[in-house]
Structure formats: C-alpha cells, structure tokens
C-alpha positions as CSV (number, residue, x, y, z in Angstrom):
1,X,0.4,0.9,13.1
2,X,-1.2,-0.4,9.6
3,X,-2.1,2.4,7.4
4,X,-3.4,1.6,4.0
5,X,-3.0,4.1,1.2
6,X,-4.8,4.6,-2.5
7,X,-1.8,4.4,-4.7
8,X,-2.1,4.2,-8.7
9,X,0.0,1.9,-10.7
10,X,0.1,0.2,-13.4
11,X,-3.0,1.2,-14.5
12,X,-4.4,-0.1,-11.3
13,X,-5.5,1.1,-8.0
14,X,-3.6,-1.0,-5.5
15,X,-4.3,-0.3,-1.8
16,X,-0.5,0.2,0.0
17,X,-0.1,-1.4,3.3
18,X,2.3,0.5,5.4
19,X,3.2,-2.0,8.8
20,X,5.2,0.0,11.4
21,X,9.0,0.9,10.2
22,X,8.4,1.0,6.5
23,X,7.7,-1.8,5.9
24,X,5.2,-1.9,2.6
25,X,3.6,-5.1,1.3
26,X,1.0,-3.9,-1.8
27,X,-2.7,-5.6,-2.2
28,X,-4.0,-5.8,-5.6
C-alpha cells in the first residue's frame, strides 16, 4: 500500500511516500 501524505518542512510542502511497513522515501 502507497499512501502519500502533505507534510510541511522546511519551509516546503513535500509529499511523504509511505510504502508498506514504514518505509518512507520523501518527494520534493
């Protein structure tokens, strides 16, 4: 399951990538 989430950081909105046991890879 591939869920992607608004997070904000560092100033930025970066879209969070959650891929099936935790595993998070962020897209800028």
């Amino acid at each position: 399951v591939v869920r992607r989430v608004a997070t904000f950081d560092g100033g930025r909105w970066c879209g969070v990538v959650a891929i099936e046991l935790a595993v998070l890879a962020r897209v800028c």
